[in-house]
C-alpha positions, 0 to 999 in steps of 0.5 A: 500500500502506498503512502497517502498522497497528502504526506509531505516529504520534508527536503529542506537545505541548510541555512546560510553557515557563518564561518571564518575561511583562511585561505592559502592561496588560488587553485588555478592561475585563473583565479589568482588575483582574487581575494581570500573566500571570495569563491565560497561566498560566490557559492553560498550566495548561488546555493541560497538562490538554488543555482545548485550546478553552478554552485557545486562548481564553484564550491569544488574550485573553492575546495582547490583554493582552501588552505589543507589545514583549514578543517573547519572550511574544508568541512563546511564547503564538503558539507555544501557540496554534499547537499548541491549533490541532493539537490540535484540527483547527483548519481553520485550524490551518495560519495558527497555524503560519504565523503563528508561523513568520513574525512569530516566527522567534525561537521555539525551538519553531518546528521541533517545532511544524511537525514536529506539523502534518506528523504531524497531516496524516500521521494524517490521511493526507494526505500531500501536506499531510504532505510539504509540513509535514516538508521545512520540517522540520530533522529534524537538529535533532529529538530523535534519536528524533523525527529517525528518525520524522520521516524515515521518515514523510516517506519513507512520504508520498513513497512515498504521493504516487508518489515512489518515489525519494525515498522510497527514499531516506528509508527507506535512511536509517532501515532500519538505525538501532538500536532504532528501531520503524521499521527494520523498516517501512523495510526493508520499504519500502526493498525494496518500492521497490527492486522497483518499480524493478527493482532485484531483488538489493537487493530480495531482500536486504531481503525475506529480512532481514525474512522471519522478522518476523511482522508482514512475512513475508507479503508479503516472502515474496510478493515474494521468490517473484516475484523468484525467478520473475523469476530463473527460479529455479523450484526456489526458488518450488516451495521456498517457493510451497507453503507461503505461499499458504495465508497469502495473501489475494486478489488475491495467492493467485490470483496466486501460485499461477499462478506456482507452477503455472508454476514447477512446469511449468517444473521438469518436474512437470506433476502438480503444475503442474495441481494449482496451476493447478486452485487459480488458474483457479476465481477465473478467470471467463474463462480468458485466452489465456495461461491457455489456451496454458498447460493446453494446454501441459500437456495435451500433456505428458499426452499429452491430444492432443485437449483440448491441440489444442482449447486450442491451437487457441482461442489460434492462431486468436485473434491472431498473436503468439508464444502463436499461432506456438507454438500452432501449432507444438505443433499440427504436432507433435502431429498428426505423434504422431497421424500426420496429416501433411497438418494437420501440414503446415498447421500449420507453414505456420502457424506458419513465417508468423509471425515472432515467434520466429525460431528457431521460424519457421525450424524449422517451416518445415524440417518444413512443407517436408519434409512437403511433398516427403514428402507432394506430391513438392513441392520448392519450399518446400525450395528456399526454405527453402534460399535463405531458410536457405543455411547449415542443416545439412539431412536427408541425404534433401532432399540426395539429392533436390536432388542428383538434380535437378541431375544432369538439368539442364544449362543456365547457369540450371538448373544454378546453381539446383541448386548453390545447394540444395546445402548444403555445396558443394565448392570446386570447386562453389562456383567453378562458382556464382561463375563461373555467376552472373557469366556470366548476369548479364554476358549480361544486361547485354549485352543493353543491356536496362534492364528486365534490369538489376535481374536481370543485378544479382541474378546479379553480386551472387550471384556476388560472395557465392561469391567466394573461388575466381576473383579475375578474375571477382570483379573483373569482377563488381564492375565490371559490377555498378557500371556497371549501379549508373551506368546506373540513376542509382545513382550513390552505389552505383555509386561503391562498387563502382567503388572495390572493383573499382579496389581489388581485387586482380584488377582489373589483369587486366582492363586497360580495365576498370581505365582505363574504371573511372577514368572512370567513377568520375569520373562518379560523383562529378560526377553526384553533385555531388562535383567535388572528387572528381570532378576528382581521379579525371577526372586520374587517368583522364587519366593512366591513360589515356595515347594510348588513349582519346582521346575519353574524355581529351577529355571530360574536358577538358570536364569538368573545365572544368565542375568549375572554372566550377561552383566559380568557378574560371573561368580553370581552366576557361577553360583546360581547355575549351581543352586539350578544344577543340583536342583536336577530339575530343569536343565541342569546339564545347561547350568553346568555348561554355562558354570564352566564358561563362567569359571572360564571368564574368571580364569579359573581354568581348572574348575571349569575343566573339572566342571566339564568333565563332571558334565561329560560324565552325568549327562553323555547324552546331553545336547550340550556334551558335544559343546562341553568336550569342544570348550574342553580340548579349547581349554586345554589348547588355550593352556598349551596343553596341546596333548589332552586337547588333541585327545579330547577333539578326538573323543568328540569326534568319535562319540558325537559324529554327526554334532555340528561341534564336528567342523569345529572340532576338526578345525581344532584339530588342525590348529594342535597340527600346526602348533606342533609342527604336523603340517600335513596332519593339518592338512588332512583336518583341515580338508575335512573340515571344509569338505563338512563345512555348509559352502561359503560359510564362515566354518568353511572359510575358517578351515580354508584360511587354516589350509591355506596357511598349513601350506604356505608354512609347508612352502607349497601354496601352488597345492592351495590354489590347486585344491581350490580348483579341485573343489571348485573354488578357483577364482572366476573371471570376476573375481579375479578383476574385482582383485585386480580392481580393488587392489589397485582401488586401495593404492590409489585411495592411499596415494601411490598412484605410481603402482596404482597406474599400472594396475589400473591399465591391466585392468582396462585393457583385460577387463572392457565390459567389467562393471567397473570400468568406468570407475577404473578410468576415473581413478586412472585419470585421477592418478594421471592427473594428480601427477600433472600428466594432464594429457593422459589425465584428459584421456582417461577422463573421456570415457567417463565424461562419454557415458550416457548415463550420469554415472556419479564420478562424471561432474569431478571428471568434467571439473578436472577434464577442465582444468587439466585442458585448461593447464594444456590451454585447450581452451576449446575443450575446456570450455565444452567440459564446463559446458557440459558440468553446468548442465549435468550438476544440480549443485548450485555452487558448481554450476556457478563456478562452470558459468565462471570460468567459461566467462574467463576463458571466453575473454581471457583466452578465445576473446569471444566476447560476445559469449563471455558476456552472454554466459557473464549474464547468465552467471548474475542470474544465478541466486548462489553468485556472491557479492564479489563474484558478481563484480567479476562478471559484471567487470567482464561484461563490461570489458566485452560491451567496451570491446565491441563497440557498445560503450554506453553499457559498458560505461553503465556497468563501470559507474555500477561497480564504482558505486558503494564501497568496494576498493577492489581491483574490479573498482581500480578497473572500472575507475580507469575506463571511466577515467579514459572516457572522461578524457575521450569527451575531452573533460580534462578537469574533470578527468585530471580530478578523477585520476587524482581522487583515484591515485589518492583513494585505497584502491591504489593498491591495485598499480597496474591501474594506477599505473595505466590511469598515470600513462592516461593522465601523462598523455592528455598533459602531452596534448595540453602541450604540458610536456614536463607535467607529462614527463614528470608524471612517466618518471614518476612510473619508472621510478615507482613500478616495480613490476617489469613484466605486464607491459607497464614500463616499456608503455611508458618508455615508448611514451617518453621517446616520442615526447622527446621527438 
């Protein structure tokens, strides 16, 4: 929204400044018999008469004249040169201002001078440039009026450049000052951006105080009248509607009078809705749905039934959402007016299938479902409607009719199905359900049938919801409800409802259940890894249990063993496993196998020794006597007790042929062989082992691996490689390249490419079709060009770069396929890599950088300047171009334009790169053309000031430019006939350069001869 035309941007010039010059002499011949500060005065009397351009010139020739330590005047003629400048527009009027803030903090005019440029930019709508001038404003330090306006115009330039909060702030700060023409814009503002904010309280206060303002009224009418909506206060937009839209332009007049149709709908007066929205709809070329659903809305309060079911029917069939849902809800109800009670049906099916509006769904699925069993006799969608709605307060006739199906039913199933459709049961009615749903989920558990457990669970928990009348069924219910939770792994869930029923009031009626449930519980947590928990309910079940489960006690044992070794805690679990074992009544050859592995962690080898054997000699035919003679000979082996190892894998090996400890048992076997020095003993163990072994297991590979080193300590690896064949296992083409490829992968990746290359070339020039090929020849390219063999590098990369497919190694191939040709100066084909990176990458980053470097090879090296510009262009375009990057294409862009000829673009984008701050070289370049061109017009002052200010400025940094801005000044010295100025100023560069090798010094020598001749 733009500011009101009534406001005033207040520019007002300095008054005349009283100051006492000394002046050190003329700084022209010109001007010489002059008397001291007759110029500036000339000035202020041209500036106070607004001759502005005249006065500039005159201010910057009383510059040149003013004596260098005379601060105070210098600053005051900065400080009216500075205000010339805003005046006129100047282009650079921003450098005076700069200029006068930075080499004259001293000034006192310093603020009102940047509170002037910060309005220029506001006149000119520029508020981005605004903003940036005022918050350098102290607007404390304005006159008050000036402070009011300076805060409110900077709160309307936030307000212009989205900054809705600080904006906000700026107008509460001058909405109620006094006397001010800007408290009442602000308040407007003030409301406006409380509106856009949603805050409507603070907005309608504001839009009510202005209401009466006949340059606001309008629109704070419009605004309060949409709050009001907002507010659902339809009385109040009626009140006011009326009468304000007549005042309304487009788009607000359509739009307000929807909102009064609506109002008006809303209020009951369904004459006056149609009136308005008579006015609103001819600015409609197509009516929106909304706008469909609304004249449908009051085409039924009219009783129009066929024009309100053609509207509704348009909306409901469009999408689904709740317009739709609505739609067909008023489509039921119409057709029950017209009594057609089969469409009347569809359309609440319609509309109880849409989920939009809760409490529309559940009622239009109440009348669906009794139009059902009025029309078809059809009590199943009462039904679900009951089970999806349990606590509605059904029609008295579906009770009759439920009711009536119970009475004929008398199985457990049945039965329950037609109490549950009852919709205030009896106590005694809702015990039987409790009691009911529990019996038909225990006999499905009974079943032992796991495919029946999620049902027998749907019985237990439905008996559960009608809990209340029967604490013992309840009780049981949760029991049985967790122990089907257990059997299904569930054991989190099993958990919790083992903890209700152990918690719960009528668990003690139940007493094994109460015990079993410890157990359970016990298992829960170990199953769960919890063994914390797990230990605690495993001795509480122990307890619990007494003399009475004995086996369970003994399992505990056992478990709790478990707890303690997975914790670590190994003499605990030593001394469970033992309780469990002498137990004798649950697994106790298990106890005594896991005791053993117990002392084997605390090393107590000798227990654990004698702990096996006592397992061996108890339980021979035990499933853990195969396991207990194989950690048996590993105990021995591990002590060096090669012999009794030896003899015990020999025993397994006889009593338990067909365990699978067998392959381990051979292994072992094989590694006693080899520590002793029996290589073809090995051998032949280990050949066994493999030959039992599942292929490609990790039994297998360990038996290979033992025969592999068997036969390279016996000095024959050929024999392993020829075993290999014999069964078969012998290196296919693949995986002899997948060697070949890897090996050489891993000496790439670990920097020696210099045997990494020619692995790599075996493997391209035997392998053409293999799967990693490609990859081969990045990492070939990668190696060569690493080791700046540039040529070999851009071959290799070929084939990447070629493939059809945008294989992931392709955008570092293009980067540095571009580089290396770019190091060989094929700058054509480096050109064509960057092409081609642009448009295979989707990362922002290096498609910019591509555009860039195609734009300096363009210039640079092909001098195609017209396509450097153009790609330059298409590079400023891009959003990831940064500050600096953007002065380089623009630097090239203007470089090309001068080239070819176009030296007004070209100027344009040097002033554009002067502009601001920027003391970089692309400045220091830009500064000289400009300089050059000044000098081309023939404005040799004016050219002479530039060069000077741009030799003294920061970005002198950059000498071959000041150097070429001295040969450019040096020249037109020479044609002004100043030939010592000329030969001064070449001597100068000699003198000064330092660089002997970018052309600057044999310039200016080549200069200097022809002055001489």
């Amino acid at each position: 929204m733009q500011l009101l035309a009534y406001i005033k941007i207040v520019s007002k010039s300095f008054s005349t400044l009283l100051i006492t010059f000394i002046f050190a002499g003329a700084a022209y011949s010109q001007d010489v018999e002059r008397k001291p500060g007759e110029l500036y005065l000339k000035g202020i009397d041209l500036f106070e008469k607004g001759l502005y351009t005249d006065a500039e010139m005159v201010f910057l020739r009383a510059s040149g004249e003013t004596d260098p330590a005379d601060r105070l005047t210098l600053s005051e003629i900065a400080s009216y040169r500075a205000l010339c400048a805003i005046e006129l527009g100047l282009p650079n009027m921003e450098a005076y201002v700069v200029d006068l803030r930075g080499n004259h903090p001293e000034n006192k005019n310093i603020n009102r001078v940047t509170f002037l440029l910060a309005n220029y930019y506001f006149q000119e709508r520029d508020y981005k440039e605004a903003l940036r001038w005022y918050e350098k404003v102290d607007s404390r330090a304005l006159r008050y009026y000036e402070h009011v306006e300076c805060v409110f115009k900077k709160g309307y330039a936030y307000f212009e450049t989205g900054e809705i909060d600080l904006a906000n702030k700026c107008f509460i700060e001058t909405k109620d000052v006094p006397d001010s023409p800007y408290n009442v814009p602000a308040t407007y503002y003030y409301g406006y951006t409380e509106y856009l904010k949603q805050h409507y309280i603070s907005a309608q206060l504001a839009f009510e105080k202005i209401s009466s303002d006949d340059r606001f009224a309008t629109l704070a009418l419009f605004y309060l009248l949409n709050i009001y909506y907002s507010q659902q206060d339809y009385k109040e937009v009626v009140k006011i509607g009326g009468s304000l839209l007549p005042t309304m332009d487009e788009p607000y007049h359509s739009e307000m009078a929807r909102t009064i149709a609506e109002s008006y709908y809303h209020t009951g007066d369904y004459s006056k809705a149609r009136e308005y929205f008579a006015i609103y709809s001819p600015q409609k070329t197509n009516l929106s749905r909304t706008d469909e659903y609304f004249l449908g809305l009051l085409e039924y309060q009219s009783a129009d039934y066929t024009e309100a079911i053609r509207y509704f029917n348009r909306v409901s069939r469009a999408h689904q959402d709740s317009l739709s849902q609505n739609s067909y809800y008023y489509l039921g109800s119409i057709y029950l007016n017209l009594d057609k009670k089969a469409d009347a049906q569809k359309a609440f099916l319609a509309a109880s299938q849409q989920s939009f509006l809760p409490a529309l769904t559940k009622d239009a699925f109440f009348q669906y479902a009794k139009l059902s069993l009025e029309i078809q006799n059809n009590g199943e969608p009462v039904k679900k409607y009951l089970e999806k709605y349990p606590d509605e307060d059904t029609n008295p006739e579906i009770k009759g009719y439920l009711a009536s199906l119970h009475i004929i039913k008398n199985d457990y199933r049945q039965a329950l199905e037609q109490l549950s459709l009852i919709p205030k049961p009896s106590d005694k009615e809702k015990a039987d359900m409790q009691r009911l749903n529990f019996i038909i989920g225990k006999q499905l558990y009974d079943e032992q049938d796991s495919s029946k457990y999620e049902e027998a669970l749907n019985y237990l928990e439905a008996s559960l919801r009608s809990a209340g009348y029967d604490a013992t069924v309840e009780a049981l219910a949760k029991y049985y409800k967790a122990d089907i939770y257990y059997l299904l792994g569930l054991y989190k869930e099993a958990q919790k409802q083992f903890e209700a029923f152990v918690s719960g009031s009528g668990a003690m009626q139940s007493p094994n259940e109460y015990i079993a449930a410890h157990y359970n519980l016990a298992y829960c947590y170990y199953r769960q890894d919890d063994y914390n928990n797990a230990l605690s309910w495993f001795r509480k079940f122990i307890t619990a249990a007494g003399q009475l489960f004995r086996v369970q006690v003994a399992d505990s044992y056992n478990r709790i063993g478990d707890c303690n070794y997975i914790q670590s805690k190994y003499w605990l679990a030593a001394e469970n496993y033992t309780t469990a074992a002498d137990m004798d009544a649950a697994n106790p050859d298990y106890a005594l196998y896991q005791k053993a592995l117990s002392y084997g962690l605390l090393d107590r080898h000798e227990r654990k020794i004698e702990t096996l054997q006592e397992l061996l000699k108890k339980y021979t035919h035990s499933e853990y006597a195969p396991a207990g003679l194989l950690e048996l000979g590993r105990t021995y082996f591990q002590h060096n007790r090669y012999s009794e190892a030896e003899t015990t894998f020999k025993q397994l090996l006889a009593d338990y042929p067909e365990s699978p400890q067998i392959i381990q048992g051979l292994i072992e076997l094989g590694l006693v062989c080899t520590n002793t020095n029996r290589m073809d003993e090995a051998v032949e163990y280990y050949t066994k082992a493999q030959q039992k072994a599942v292929p490609n297991s990790m039994d297998e590979k360990a038996a290979l691996d033992g025969l592999y080193n068997a036969y390279l300590d016996k000095g024959t690896p050929n024999l392993y490689y020829q075993y290999l064949e014999n069964i078969g296992k012998e290196l296919n083409t693949d995986e002899r390249a997948l060697s070949i490829y890897n090996a050489a992968e891993k000496l790439a990746n670990s920097g020696s490419c210099d045997k990494a290359i020619p692995e790599f070339k075996v493997f391209i020039a035997n392998y053409p079709g293999n799967p990693n090929l490609l990859p081969a020849h990045y990492y070939l390219a990668t190696c060569y060009y690493e080791r700046r063999n540039y040529m070999e590098a851009v071959a290799e990369f070929k084939p990447v770069i070629d493939d059809i497919n945008n294989n992931v190694y392709k955008e570092q191939a293009l980067i540095k396929s571009g580089q290396a040709n770019t190091f060989l100066e094929n700058y054509p084909a480096a050109v064509e890599n960057l092409k081609q990176l642009a448009q295979l990458t989707n990362n922002e980053s290096v498609q910019l950088s591509a555009h860039i470097d195609m734009a300096k090879i363009h210039f640079e090296k092909l001098h195609n300047y017209r396509e450097a510009a153009n790609i330059a262009q298409a590079a400023l375009l891009m959003p990831a171009i940064s500050g600096q990057q953007a002065r380089e294409m623009t630097l090239i862009k203007a470089n090309c334009w001068r080239i070819l000829g176009q030296e007004e673009e070209a100027l344009k984008l040097y002033k554009e790169l002067t502009a601001g701050k920027n003391n970089d070289r692309e400045n220091a370049e830009a500064t000289f053309y400009l300089i050059a061109d000044t000098f081309k017009k023939g404005k040799f002052e004016e050219g002479e000031a530039m060069s000077v200010k741009f030799i003294n400025s920061e970005a002198n940094i950059y000498q071959y430019w000041t150097a070429m801005t001295l040969i450019t000044l040096a020249e037109q010295y020479a044609l002004k006939g100043n030939t010592a100025q000329a030969e001064a100023t070449y001597d100068s560069i000699l003198k000064g350069y330092k660089n002997t090798e970018d052309g600057i010094i044999e310039t200016v020598k080549q200069h200097m001869e022809a002055l001489k001749k």
